[in-house]
N, C-alpha and C positions, 0 to 999 in steps of 0.2 A: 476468567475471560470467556467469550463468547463467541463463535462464528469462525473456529476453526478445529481443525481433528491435526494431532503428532504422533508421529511414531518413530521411534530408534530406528537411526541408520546403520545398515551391516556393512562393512569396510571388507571387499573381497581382495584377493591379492591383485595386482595387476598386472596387465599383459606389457612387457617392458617396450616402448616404444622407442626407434633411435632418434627419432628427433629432439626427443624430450633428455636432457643432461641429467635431469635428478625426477624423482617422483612428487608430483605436487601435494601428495600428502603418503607421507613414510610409513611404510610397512613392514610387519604388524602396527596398525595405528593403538597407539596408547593414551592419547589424549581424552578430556571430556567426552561424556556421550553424546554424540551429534542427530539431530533430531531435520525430517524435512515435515515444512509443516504444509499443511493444504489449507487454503482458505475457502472453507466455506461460507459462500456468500448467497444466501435466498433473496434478500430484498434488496433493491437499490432504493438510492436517498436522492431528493433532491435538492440542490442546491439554488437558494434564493437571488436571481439576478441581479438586482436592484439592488440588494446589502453588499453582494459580489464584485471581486475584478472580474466582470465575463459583460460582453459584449456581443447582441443577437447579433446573427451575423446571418440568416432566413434559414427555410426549410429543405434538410436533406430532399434531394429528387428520388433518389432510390430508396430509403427507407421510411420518410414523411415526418421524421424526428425533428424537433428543434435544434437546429445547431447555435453554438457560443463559442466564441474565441476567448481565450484567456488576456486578461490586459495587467499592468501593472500599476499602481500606484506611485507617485512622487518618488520614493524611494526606491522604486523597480522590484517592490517585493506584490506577492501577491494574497490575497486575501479573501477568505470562502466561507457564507453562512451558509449551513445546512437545515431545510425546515424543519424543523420537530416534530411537525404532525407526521411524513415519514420515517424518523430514527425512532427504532424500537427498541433501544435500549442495544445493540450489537454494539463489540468492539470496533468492527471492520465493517468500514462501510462505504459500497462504491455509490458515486455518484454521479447521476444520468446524466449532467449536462459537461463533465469533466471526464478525460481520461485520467486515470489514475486511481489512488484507493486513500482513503483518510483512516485513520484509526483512534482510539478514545487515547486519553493522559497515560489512564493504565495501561495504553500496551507497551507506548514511548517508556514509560517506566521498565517496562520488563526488559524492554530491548536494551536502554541506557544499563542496565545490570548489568545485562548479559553480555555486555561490551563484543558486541554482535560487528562486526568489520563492513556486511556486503550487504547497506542496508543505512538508508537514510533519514532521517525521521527530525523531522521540523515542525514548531508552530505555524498555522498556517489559515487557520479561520478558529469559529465556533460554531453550536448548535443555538438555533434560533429560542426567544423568550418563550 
């Protein structure tokens, strides 16, 4: 995969606090090696309108950007093509006209592994022909 750096988390003892009944992760921690991951992201993607749930909605006054409002389809779900001529091949890929981040099959796969808890991961568009 592509468009991020990880590195092992070091688990230091913790400062016992009284409000907290028990420690939200037990120490000495013995579990899996816990990784925080950074996403590095260089390029943003754009997202195609018109294949899109996104509705112009005019131009930011302070920054001059196009703004979109997200809409939904019949079923209340939503739906995102990305152009291709911006996806260069990145796992992780934010896109200008959306908050949010889209990632490829393969990361959903790793996550789906990794039975990852604090972290969402849904079909939700494609990348354009």
């Amino acid at each position: 995969m592509s468009g991020y750096v990880a590195w092992p988390v070091k688990i230091k003892e913790p400062k016992r606090r009284a409000h907290l009944r028990r420690p939200l992760v037990a120490y000495p921690y013995t579990g899996p090696t816990l990784w925080d991951i950074y996403v590095d992201i260089t390029e943003l993607v754009h997202v195609v309108p018109e294949l899109s749930n996104l509705e112009y909605s005019g131009v930011c006054p302070a920054c001059g950007r196009e703004k979109f409002d997200v809409t939904t389809d019949d079923e209340g779900e939503q739906y995102f093509v990305v152009d291709r001529s911006t996806w260069h091949g990145q796992d992780f890929m934010l896109p200008e006209e959306v908050n949010g981040m889209f990632v490829t099959e393969r990361v959903a796969e790793v996550i789906k592994r990794g039975g990852f808890t604090n972290i969402e991961v849904r079909p939700i568009g494609r990348i354009s022909d």
